[in-house]
C-alpha positions in Angstrom: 103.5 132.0 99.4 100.7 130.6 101.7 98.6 133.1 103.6 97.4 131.5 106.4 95.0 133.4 109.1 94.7 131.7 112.6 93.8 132.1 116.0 96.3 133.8 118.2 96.7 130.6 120.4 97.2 128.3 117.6 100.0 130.4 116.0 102.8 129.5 117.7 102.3 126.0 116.9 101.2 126.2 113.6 104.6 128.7 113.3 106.6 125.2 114.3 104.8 123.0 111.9 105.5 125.0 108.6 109.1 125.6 109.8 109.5 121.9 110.0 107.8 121.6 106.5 109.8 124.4 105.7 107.4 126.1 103.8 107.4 129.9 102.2 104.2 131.4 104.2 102.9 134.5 105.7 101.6 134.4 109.2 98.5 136.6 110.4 97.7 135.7 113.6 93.8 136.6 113.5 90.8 135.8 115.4 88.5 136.0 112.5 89.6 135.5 108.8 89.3 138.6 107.0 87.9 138.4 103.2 90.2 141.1 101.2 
């Protein structure tokens, strides 16, 4: 699984672009990336 954090404008594309590549991943849409 491939936690990705991203700018709120970028997610929709970057949503499109691992469902092409049909990847398993976890979207955050984020302003910041958090460190957990």
């Amino acid at each position: 699984v491939v936690l990705l954090t991203r700018p709120l404008a970028q997610s929709i594309n970057l949503q499109s672009l691992l469902d092409e590549a049909s990847l398993e991943y976890v979207l955050f849409p984020a302003i910041e990336i958090n460190k957990v």
